[in-house]
N, C-alpha and C positions, 0 to 999 in steps of 0.2 A: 520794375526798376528800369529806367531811361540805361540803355548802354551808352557809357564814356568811351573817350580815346583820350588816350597819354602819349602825345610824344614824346618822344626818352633823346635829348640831343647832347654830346660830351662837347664842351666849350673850354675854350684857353686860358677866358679871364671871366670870371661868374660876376663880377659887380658890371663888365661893359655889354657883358648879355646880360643880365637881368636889366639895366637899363634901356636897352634895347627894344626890349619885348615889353616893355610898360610904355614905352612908346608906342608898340606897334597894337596894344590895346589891352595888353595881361595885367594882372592884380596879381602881385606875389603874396602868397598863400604863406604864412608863418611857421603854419603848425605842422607843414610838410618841407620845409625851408631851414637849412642850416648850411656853417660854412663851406660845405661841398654842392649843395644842392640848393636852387629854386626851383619853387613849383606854381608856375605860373597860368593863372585861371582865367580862359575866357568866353567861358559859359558853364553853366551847370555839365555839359555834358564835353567837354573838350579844355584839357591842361597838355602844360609844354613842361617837361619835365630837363631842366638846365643841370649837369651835371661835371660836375669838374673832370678831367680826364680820370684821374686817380680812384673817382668816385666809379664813373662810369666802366672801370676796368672790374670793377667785381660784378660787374652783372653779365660779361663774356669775357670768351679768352683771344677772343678776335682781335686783330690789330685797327686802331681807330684810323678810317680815312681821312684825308683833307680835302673837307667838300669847298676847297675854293679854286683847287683842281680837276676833282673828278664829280660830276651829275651823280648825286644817289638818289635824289627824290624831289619831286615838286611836291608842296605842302600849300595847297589852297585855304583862306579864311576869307568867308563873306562879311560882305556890310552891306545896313540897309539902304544905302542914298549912294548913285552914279557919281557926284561929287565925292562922299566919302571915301571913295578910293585912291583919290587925288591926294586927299588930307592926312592918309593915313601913311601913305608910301611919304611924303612929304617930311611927315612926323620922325617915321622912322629913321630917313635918311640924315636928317637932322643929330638922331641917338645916335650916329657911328656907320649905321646901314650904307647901303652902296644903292642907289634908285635906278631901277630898270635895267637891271644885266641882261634880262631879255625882251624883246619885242611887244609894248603895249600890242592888246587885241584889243577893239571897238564889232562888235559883230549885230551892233544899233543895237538887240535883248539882253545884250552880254558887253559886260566892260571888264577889263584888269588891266593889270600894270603889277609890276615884280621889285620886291626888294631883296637884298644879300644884308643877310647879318652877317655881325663882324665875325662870324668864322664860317664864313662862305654859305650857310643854308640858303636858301631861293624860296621864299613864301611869293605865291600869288592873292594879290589882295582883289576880288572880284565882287562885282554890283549884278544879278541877274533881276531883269525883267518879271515876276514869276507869273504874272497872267501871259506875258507874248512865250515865254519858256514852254510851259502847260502845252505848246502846241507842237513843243518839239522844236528841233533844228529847221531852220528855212530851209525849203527845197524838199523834206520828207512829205 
């Protein structure tokens, strides 16, 4: 069996992140999906799991950050076409997103560009080369 990743994110308003993230390329999944939670699918082996704060407080006892404040994680999603990145950070920004909180990189095998959902996460949306990648970082 292919191992999955779930991201687990607690959100402020689940209809303007769930819209958000079908911009940014997820199909919300029904049958994992109800008033506190979407579960949004975008591949067979990788879901975004949106959860209302209240939702999110039964799964810790930890107090939820505000990632529009503080860095807890860069969350990378590829696509196939160096344009596609353009289109997607585009897209998203459009659903609410914030486009490019941080510093497009062009490193000519490697492209991104950064969007901010509306409760601050930071997704890098990246296009890699994979025959010039295969060879490694230029200069190794």
């Amino acid at each position: 069996m292919e191992k999955m990743i779930f991201v687990n994110l607690p959100v402020r308003d689940l209809a303007a992140a769930t819209l958000f993230y079908e911009a940014l390329g997820g199909t919300r999944n029904p049958n994992f999906s109800d008033e506190q939670t979407s579960c949004m699918i975008f591949s067979g082996a990788i879901g975004v799991m949106l959860l209302t704060h209240a939702r999110y407080a039964t799964f810790t006892s930890r107090p939820i950050g505000d990632a529009r404040t503080e860095s807890q994680t860069l969350i990378a999603l590829s696509v196939e076409a160096r344009d596609e990145v353009d289109q997607t950070v585009e897209k998203a920004a459009r659903a609410g997103g914030k486009a490019d909180p941080n510093p497009m990189q062009d490193h000519g095998f490697m492209y991104s560009r950064s969007v901010e959902d509306p409760d601050g996460y930071v997704w890098e949306i990246l296009w890699m080369d994979q025959a010039a990648a295969a060879g490694g970082p230029p200069g190794e």
